[in-house]
ROMITOR-217333 format. One record per atom (N, C-alpha, C, O, CB): residue in one letter; x, y, z. Coordinates in steps of 0.1 Angstrom, whole numbers, padded with zeros to 4 digits, always signed. Glycine has a CB too. Layout:
N
aXYZ...
! end
This chain:
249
x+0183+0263-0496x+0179+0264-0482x+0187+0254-0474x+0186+0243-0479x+0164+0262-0481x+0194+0255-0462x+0204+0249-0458x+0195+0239-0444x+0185+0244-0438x+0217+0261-0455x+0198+0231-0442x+0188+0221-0432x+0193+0222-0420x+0205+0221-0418x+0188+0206-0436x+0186+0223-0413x+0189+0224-0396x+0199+0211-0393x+0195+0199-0395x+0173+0222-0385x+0211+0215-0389x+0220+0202-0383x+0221+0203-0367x+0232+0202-0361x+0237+0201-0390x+0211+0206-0363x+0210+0203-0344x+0202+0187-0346x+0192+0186-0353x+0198+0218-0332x+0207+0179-0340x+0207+0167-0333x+0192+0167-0331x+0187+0177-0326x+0217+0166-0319x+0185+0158-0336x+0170+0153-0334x+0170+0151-0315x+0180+0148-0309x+0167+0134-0346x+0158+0153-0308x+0153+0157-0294x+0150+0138-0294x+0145+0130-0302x+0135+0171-0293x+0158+0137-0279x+0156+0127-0278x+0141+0121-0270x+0135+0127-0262x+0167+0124-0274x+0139+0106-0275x+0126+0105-0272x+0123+0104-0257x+0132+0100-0250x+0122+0094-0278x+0113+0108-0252x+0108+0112-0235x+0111+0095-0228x+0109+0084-0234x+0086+0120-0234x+0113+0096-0219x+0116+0085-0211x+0104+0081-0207x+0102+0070-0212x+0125+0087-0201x+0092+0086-0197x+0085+0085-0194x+0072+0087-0204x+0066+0098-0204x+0089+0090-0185x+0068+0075-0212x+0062+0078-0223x+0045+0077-0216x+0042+0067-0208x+0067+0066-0238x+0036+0088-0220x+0021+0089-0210x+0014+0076-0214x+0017+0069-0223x+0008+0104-0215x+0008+0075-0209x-0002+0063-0215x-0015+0067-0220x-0017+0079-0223x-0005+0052-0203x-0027+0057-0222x-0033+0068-0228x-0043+0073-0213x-0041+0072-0201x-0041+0062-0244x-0054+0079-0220x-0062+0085-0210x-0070+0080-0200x-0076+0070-0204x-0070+0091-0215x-0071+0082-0189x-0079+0076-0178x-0094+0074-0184x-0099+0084-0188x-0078+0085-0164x-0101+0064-0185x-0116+0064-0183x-0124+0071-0175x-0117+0078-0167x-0119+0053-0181x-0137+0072-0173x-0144+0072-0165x-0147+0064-0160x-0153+0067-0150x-0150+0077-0166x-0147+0053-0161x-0147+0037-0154x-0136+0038-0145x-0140+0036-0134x-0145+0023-0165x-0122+0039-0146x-0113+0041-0143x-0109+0052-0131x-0102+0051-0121x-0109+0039-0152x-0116+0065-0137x-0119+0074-0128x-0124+0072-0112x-0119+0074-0101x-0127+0079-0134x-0138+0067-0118x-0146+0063-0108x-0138+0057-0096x-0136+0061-0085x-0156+0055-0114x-0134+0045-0103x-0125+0040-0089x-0116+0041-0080x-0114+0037-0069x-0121+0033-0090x-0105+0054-0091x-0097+0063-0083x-0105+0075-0071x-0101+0077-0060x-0089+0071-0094x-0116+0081-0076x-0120+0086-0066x-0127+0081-0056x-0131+0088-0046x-0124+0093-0069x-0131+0066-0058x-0139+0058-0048x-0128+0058-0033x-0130+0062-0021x-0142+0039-0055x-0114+0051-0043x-0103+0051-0030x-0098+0067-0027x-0089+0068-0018x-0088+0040-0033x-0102+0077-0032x-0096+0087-0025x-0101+0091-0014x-0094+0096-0005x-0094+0096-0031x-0117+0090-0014x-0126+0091-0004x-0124+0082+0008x-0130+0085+0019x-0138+0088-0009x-0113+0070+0006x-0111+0056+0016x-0101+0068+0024x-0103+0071+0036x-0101+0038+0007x-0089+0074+0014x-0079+0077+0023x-0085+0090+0033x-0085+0091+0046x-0064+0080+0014x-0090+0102+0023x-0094+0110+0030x-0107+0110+0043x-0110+0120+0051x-0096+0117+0021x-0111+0099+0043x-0122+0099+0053x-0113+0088+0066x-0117+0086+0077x-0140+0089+0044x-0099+0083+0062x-0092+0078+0072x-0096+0062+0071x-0091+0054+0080x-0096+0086+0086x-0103+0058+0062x-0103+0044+0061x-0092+0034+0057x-0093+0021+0058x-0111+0042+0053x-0081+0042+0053x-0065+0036+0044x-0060+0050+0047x-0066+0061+0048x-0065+0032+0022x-0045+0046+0051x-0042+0051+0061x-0031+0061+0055x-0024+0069+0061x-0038+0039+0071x-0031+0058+0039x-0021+0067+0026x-0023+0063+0019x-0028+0052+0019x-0007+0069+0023x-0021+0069+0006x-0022+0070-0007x-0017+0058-0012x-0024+0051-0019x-0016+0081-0013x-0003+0053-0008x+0002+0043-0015x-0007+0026-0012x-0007+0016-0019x+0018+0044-0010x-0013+0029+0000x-0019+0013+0008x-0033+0016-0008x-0038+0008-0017x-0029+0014+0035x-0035+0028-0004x-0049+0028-0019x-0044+0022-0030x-0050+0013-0035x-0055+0045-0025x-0033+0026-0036x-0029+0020-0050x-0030+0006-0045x-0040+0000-0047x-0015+0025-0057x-0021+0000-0040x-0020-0014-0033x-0034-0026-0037x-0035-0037-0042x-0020-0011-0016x-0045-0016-0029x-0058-0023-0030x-0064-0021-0039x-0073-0029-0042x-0065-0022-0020x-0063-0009-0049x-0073-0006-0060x-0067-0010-0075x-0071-0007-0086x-0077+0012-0060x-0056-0018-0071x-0048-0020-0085x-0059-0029-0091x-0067-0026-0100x-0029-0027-0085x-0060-0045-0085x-0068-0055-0089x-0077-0048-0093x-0078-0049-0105x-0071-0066-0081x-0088-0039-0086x-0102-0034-0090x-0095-0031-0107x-0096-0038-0117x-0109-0016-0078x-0088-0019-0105x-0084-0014-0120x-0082-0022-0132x-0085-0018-0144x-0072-0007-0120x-0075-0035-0130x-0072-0045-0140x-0085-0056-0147x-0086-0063-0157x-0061-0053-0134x-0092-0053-0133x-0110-0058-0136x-0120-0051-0142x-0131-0055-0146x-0118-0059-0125x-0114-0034-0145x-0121-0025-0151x-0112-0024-0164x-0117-0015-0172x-0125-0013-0141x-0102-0028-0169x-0095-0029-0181x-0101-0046-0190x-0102-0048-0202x-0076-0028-0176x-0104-0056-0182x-0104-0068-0191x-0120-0060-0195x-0121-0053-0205x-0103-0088-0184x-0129-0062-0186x-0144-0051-0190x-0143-0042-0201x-0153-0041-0208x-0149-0039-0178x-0135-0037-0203x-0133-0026-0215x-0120-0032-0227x-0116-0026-0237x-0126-0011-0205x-0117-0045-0224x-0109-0047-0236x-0097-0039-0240x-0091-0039-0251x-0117-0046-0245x-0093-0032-0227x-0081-0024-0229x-0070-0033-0230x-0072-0045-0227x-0079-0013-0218x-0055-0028-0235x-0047-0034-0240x-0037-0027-0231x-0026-0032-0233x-0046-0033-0253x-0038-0016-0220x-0026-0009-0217x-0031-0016-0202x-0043-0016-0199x-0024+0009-0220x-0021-0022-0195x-0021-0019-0177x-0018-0006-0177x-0014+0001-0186x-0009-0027-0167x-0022-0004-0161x-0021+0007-0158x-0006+0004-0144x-0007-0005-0136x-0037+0014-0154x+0000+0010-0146x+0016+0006-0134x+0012+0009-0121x+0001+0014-0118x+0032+0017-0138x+0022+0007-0112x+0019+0010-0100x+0024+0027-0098x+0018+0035-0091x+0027-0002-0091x+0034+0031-0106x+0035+0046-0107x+0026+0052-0110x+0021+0061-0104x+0044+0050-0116x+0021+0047-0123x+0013+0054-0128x+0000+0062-0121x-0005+0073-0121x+0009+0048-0137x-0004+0048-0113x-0019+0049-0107x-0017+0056-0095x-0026+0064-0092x-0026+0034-0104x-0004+0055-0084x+0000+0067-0078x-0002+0077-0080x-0010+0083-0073x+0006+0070-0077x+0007+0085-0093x+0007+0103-0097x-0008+0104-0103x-0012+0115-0103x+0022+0109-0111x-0017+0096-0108x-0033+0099-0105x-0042+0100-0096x-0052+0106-0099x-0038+0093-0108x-0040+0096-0085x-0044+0093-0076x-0044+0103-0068x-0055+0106-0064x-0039+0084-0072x-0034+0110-0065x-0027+0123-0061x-0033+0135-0068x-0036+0145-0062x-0011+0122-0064x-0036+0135-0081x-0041+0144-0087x-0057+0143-0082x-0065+0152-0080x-0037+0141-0102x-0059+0134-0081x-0074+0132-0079x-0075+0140-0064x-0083+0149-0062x-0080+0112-0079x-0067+0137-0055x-0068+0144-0041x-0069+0160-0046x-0062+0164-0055x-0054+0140-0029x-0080+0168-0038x-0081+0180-0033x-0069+0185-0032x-0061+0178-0026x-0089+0181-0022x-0064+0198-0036x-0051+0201-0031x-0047+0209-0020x-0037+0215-0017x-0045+0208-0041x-0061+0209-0012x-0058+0216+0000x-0057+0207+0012x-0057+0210+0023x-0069+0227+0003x-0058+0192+0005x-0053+0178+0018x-0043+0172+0012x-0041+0161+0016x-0066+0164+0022x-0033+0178-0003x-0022+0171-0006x-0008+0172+0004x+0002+0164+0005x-0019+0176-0020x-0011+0184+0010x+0004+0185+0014x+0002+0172+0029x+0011+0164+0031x+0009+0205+0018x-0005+0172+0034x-0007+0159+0046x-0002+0145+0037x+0001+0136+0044x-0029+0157+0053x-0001+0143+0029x+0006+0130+0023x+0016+0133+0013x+0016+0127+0002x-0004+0120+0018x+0026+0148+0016x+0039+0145+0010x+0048+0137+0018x+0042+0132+0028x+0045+0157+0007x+0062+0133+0016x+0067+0132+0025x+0072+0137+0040x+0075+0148+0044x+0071+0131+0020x+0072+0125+0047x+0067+0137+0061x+0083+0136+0065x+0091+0128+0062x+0052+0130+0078x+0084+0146+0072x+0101+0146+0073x+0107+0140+0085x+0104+0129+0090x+0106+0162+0072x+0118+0148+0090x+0127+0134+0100x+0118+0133+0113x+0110+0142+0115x+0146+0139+0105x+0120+0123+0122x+0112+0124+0135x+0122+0135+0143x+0133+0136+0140x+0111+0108+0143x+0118+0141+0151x+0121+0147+0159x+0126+0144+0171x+0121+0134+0174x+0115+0152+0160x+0134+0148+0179x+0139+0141+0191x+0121+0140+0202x+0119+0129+0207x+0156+0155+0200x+0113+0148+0203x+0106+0147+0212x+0096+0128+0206x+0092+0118+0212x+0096+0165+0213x+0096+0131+0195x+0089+0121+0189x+0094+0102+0191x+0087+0091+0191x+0091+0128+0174x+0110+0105+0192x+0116+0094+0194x+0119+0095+0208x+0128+0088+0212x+0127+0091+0186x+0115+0101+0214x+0116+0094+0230x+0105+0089+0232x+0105+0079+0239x+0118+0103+0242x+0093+0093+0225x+0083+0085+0228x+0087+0068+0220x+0085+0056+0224x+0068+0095+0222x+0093+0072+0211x+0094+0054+0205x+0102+0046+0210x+0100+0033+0209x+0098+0052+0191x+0115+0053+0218x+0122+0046+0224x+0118+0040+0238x+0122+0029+0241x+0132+0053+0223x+0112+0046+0243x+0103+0044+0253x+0096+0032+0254x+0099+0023+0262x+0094+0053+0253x+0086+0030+0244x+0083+0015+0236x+0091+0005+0232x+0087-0006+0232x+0079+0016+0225x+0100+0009+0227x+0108-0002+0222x+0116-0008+0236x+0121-0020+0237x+0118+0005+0210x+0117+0002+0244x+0121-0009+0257x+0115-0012+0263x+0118-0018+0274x+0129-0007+0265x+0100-0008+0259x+0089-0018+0269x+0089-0035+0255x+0085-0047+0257x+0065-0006+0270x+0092-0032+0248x+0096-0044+0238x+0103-0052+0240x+0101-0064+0235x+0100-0042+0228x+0115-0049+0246x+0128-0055+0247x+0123-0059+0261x+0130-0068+0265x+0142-0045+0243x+0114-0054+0270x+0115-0057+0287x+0104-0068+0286x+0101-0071+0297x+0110-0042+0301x+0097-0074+0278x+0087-0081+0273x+0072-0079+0280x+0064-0087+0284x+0093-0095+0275x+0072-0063+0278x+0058-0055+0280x+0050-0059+0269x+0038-0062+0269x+0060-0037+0280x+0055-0060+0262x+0043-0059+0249x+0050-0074+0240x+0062-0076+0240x+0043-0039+0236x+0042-0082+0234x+0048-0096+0229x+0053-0087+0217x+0066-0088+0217x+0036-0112+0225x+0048-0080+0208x+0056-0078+0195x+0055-0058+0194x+0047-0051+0200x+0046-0090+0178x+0065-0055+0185x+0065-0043+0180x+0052-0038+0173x+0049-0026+0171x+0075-0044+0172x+0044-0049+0172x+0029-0040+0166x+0019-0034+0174x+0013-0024+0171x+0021-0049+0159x+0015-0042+0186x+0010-0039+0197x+0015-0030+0202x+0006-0023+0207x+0009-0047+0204x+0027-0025+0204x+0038-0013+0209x+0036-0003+0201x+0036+0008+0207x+0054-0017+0209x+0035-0003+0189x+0032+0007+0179x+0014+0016+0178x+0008+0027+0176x+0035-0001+0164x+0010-0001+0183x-0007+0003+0182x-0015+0015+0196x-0024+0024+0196x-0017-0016+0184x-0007+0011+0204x+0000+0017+0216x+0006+0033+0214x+0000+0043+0216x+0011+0007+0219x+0017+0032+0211x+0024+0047+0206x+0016+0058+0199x+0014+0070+0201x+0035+0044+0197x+0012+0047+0187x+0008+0059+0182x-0004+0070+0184x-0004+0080+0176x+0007+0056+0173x-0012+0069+0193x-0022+0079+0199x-0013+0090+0211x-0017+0100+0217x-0037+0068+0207x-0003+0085+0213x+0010+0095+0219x+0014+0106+0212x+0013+0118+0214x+0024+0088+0219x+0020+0096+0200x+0028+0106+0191x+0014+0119+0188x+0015+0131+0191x+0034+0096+0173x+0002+0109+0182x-0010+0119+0178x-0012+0136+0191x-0011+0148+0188x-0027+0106+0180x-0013+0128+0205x-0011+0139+0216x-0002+0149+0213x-0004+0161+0214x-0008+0134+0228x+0011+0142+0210x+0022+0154+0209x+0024+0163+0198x+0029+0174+0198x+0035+0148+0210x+0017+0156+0185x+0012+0168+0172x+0002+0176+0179x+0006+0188+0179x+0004+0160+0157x-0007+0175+0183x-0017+0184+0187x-0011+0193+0200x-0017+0203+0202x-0029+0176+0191x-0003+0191+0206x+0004+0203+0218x+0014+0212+0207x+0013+0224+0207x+0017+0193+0233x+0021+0205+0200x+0033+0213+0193x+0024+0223+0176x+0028+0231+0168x+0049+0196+0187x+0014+0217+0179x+0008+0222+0162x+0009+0235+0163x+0009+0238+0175x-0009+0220+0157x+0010+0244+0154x+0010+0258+0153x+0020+0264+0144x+0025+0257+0136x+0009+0265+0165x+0024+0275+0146x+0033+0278+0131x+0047+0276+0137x+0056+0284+0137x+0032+0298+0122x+0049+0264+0143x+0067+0256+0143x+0069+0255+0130x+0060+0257+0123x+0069+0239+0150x+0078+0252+0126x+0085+0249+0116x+0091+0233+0121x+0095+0225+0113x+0095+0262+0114x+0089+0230+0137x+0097+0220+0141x+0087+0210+0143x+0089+0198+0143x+0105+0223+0153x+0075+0215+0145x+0060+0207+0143x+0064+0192+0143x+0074+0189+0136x+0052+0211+0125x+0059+0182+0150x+0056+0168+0141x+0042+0169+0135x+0033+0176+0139x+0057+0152+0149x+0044+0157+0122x+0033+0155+0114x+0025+0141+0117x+0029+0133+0125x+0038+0154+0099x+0016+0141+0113x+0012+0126+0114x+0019+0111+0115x+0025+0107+0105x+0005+0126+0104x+0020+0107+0120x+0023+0094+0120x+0016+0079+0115x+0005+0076+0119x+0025+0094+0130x+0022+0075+0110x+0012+0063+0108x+0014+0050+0116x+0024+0046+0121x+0014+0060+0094x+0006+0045+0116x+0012+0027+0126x+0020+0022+0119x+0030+0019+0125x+0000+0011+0129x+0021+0021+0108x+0036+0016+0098x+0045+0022+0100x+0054+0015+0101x+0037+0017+0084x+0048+0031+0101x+0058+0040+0102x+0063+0038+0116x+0074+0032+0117x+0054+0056+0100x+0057+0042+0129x+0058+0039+0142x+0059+0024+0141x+0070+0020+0144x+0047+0044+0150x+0051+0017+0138x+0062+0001+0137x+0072-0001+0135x+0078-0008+0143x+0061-0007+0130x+0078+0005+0122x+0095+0004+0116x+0101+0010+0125x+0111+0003+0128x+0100+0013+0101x+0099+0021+0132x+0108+0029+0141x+0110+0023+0154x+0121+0022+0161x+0103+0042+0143x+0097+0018+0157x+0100+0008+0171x+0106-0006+0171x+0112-0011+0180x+0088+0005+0179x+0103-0013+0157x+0112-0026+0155x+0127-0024+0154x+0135-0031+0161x+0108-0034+0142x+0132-0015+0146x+0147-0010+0150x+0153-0009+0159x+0164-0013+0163x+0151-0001+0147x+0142+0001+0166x+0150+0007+0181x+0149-0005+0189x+0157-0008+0199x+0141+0023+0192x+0142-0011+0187x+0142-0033+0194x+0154-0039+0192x+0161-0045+0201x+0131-0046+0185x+0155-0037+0182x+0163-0048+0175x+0182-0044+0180x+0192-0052+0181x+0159-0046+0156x+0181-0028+0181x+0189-0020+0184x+0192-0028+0199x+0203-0032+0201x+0183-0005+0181x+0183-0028+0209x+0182-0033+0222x+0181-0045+0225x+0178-0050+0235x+0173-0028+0226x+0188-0053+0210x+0189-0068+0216x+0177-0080+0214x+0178-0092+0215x+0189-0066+0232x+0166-0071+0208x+0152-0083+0208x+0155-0088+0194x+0157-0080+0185x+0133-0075+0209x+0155-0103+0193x+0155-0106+0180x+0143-0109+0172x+0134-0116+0176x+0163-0115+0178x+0144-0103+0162x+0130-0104+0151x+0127-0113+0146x+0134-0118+0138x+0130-0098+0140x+0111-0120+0151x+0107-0133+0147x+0111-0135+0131x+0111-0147+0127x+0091-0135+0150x+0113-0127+0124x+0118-0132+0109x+0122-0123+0100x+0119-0111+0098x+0107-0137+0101x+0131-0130+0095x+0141-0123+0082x+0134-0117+0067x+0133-0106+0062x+0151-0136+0078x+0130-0129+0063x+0123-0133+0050x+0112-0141+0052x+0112-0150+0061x+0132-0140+0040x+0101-0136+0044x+0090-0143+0045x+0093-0163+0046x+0098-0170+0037x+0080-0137+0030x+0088-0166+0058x+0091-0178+0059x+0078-0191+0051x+0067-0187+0047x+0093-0179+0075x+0082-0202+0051x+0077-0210+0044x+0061-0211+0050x+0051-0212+0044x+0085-0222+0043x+0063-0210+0059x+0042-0210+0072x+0037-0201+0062x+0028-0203+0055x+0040-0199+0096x+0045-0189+0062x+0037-0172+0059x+0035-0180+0042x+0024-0183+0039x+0052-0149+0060x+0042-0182+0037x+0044-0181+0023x+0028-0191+0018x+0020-0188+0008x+0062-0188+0017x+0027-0202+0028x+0016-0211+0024x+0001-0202+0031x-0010-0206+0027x+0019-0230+0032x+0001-0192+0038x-0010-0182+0045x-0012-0172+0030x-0023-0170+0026x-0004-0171+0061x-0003-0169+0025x-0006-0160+0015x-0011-0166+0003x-0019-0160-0004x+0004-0152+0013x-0005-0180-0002x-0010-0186-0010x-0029-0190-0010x-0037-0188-0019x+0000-0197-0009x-0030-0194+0000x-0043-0196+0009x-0052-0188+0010x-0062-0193+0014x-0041-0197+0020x-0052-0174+0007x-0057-0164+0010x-0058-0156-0004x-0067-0150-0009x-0049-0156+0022x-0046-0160-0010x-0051-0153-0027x-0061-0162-0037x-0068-0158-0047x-0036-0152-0038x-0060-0178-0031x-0072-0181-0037x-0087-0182-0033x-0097-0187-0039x-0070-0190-0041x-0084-0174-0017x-0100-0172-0016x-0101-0159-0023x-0112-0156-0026x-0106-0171+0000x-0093-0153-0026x-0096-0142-0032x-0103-0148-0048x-0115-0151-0051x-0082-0131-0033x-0096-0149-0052x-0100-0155-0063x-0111-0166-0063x-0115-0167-0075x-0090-0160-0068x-0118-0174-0055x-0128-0177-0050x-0141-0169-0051x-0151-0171-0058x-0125-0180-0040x-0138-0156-0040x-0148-0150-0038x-0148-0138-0050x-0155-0128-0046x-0148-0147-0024x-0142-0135-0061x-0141-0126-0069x-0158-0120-0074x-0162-0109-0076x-0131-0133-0081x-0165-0133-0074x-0179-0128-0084x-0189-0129-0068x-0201-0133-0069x-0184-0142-0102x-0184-0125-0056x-0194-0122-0045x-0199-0110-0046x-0193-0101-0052x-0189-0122-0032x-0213-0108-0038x-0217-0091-0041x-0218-0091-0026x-0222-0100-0019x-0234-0084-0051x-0215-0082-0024x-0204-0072-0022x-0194-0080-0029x-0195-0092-0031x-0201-0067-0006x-0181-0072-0033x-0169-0083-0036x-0159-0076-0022x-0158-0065-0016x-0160-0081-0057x-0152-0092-0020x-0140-0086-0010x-0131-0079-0014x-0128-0079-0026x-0132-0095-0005x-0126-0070-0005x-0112-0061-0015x-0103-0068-0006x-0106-0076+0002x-0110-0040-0016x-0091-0062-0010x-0075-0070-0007x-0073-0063+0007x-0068-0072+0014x-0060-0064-0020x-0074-0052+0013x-0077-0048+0026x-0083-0053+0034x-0077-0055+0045x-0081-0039+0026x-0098-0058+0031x-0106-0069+0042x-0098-0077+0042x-0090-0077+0051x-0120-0077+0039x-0096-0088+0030x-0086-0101+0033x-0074-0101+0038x-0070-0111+0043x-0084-0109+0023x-0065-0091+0037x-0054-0087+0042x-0057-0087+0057x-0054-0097+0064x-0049-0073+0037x-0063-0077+0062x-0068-0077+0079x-0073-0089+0085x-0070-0089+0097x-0079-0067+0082x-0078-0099+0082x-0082-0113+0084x-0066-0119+0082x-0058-0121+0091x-0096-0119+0071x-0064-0121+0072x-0047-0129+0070x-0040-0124+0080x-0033-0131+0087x-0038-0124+0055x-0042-0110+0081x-0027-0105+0091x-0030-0112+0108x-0021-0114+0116x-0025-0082+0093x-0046-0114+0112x-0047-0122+0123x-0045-0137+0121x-0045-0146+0129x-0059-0119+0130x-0043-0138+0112x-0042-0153+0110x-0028-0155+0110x-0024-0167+0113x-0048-0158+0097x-0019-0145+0107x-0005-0146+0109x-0007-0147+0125x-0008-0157+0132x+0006-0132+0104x-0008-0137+0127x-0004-0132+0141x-0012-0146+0157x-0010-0148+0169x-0014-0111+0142x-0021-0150+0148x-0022-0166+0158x-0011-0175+0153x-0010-0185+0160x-0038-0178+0157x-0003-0174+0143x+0008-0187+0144x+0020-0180+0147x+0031-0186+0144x+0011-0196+0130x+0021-0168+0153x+0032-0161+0158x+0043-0156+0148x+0055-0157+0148x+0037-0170+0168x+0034-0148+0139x+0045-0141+0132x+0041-0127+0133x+0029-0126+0136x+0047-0145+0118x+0047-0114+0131x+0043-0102+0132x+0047-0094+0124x+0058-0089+0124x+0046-0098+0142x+0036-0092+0113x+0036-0086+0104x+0025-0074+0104x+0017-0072+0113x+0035-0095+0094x+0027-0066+0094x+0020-0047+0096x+0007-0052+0085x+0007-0062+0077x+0034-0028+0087x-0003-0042+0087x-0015-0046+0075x-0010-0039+0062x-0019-0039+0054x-0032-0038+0079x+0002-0033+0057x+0007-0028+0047x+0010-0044+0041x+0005-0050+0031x+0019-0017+0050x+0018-0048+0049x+0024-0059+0044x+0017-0071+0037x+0017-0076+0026x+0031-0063+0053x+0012-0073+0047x-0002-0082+0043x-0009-0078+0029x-0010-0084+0018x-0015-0078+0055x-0012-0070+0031x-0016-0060+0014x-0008-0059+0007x-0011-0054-0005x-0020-0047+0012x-0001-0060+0010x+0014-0060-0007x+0017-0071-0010x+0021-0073-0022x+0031-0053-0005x+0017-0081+0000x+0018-0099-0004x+0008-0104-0008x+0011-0115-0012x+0022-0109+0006x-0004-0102-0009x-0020-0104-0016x-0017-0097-0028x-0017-0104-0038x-0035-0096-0007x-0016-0082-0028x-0016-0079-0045x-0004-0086-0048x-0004-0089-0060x-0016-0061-0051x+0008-0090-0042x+0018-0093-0054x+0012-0104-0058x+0009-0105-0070x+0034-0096-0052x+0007-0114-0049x+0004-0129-0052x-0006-0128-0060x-0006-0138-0068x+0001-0137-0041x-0020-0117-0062x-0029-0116-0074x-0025-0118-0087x-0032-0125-0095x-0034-0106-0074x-0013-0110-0088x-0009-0101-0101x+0000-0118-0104x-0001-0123-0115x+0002-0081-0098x+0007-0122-0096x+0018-0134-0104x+0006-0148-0107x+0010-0158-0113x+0035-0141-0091x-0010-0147-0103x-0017-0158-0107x-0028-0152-0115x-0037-0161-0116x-0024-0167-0096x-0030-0145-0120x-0040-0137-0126x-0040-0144-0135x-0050-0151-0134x-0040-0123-0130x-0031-0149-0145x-0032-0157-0160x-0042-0169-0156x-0054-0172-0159x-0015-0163-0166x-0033-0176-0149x-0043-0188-0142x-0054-0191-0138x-0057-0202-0136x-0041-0191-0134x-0063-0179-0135x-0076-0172-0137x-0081-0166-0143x-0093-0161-0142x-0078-0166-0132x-0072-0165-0152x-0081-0158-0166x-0084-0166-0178x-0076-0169-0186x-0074-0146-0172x-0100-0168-0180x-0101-0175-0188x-0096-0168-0209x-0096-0157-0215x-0116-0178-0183x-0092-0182-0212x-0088-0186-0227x-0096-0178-0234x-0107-0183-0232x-0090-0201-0231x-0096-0166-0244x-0104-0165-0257x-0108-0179-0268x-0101-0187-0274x-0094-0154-0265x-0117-0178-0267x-0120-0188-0276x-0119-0186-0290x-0126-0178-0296x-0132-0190-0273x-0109-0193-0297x-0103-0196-0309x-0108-0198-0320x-0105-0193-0330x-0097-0203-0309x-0119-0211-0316x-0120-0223-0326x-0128-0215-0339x-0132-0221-0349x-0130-0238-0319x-0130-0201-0336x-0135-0198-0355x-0128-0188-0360x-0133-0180-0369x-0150-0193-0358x-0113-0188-0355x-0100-0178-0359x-0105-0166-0350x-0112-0164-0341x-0097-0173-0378x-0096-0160-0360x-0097-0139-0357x-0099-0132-0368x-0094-0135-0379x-0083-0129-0352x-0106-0121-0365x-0114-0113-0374x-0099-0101-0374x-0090-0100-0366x-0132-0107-0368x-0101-0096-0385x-0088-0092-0394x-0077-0092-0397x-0070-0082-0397x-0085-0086-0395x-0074-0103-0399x-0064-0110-0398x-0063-0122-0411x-0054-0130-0412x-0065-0115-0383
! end
């Protein structure tokens, strides 16, 4: 009997992990209810804030796998109803009617109408909202939702485009000691009931930027809290205790 000489299937790149819990569950659909009721503003700000929850519901369970930031995305998504998935695919290019409204802003930015691009965005975006609701119907040219992040990025360019220079490059050394400051109240207040999530303290932090005059988005704020969680977590996590070995072993 002669043996198959086709080349062995190479191994999958994307290897599954194992199965979601119901502990784990639970919390994904806690935040899907955040995005769909308009409390978080997309899917991705949910992973952001529900990662720490998730890694608090893995030491509880003695699991050995993290769960990634991909990962907990393409679940997350699954968890959404599929008749409100397509509102958070990618939304496509702005439209000329859409950017006149931003450009518009951005030179009330540059004319020193508004002190920063966020206020200008906070501003715009119930515009843009007006102009989805006149154009809605079976266009194909339609705009979609907008978000204040999104309308922020678009009006800080078209600023910047116009000459306004941007209070900052890279997180500066002020910001860097605000975020430090703020991950260990987090970690402070970890065992409060209610517990804080990274979204409350993010929104508090981001005014706390915004009195020492820096201008940052509440995305941002929330992505420099979970990174700063995730790089001190060890430092917070208490030692297994040793002193009478390990059992099988």
């Amino acid at each position: 009997m002669k043996r198959s000489t086709s080349p062995p299937e190479p191994p999958s790149v994307h290897k599954p992990g194992p199965p979601w819990t119901k502990e784990e569950l639970r919390v994904l659909d806690r935040y899907v209810r955040l995005v769909l009721d308009g409390k978080l503003p997309s899917p991705r700000q949910a992973v952001s804030s529900c990662l720490p929850e998730l890694e608090r519901v893995r030491e509880k369970l003695h699991s050995g796998h993290v769960r990634t930031w991909e990962a907990t995305y393409r679940a997350l998504l699954q968890r959404i109803p599929p008749r409100f998935r397509q509102r958070y695919r990618r939304p496509p290019s702005w439209t000329p009617a859409e950017m006149r409204i931003v450009n518009r802003y951005a030179q009330a930015v540059a004319d020193g109408k508004y002190a920063c691009a966020s206020d200008a965005a906070e501003a715009c975006v119930p515009l843009l909202a007006e102009l989805r609701r006149r154009l809605e119907g079976p266009r194909p040219c339609a705009p979609v939702r907008r978000s204040q992040t999104s309308t922020y990025g678009r009006i800080r360019i078209r600023a910047c485009e116009l000459g306004v220079r941007p209070a900052w490059t890279h997180s500066s050394p002020v910001e860097k000691k605000v975020v430090l400051e703020w991950t260990e109240r987090y970690w402070r207040t970890r065992d409060v009931k209610p517990p804080w999530y990274i979204m409350d303290l993010a929104d508090l932090m981001r005014t706390e930027l915004q009195n020492k005059g820096f201008d940052r988005t509440q995305g941002f704020c929330e992505r420099a809290l979970a990174r700063r969680i995730r790089l001190t977590r060890r430092d917070h996590t208490p030692e297994p205790d040793t002193r009478f070995g390990s059992f099988g072993t």
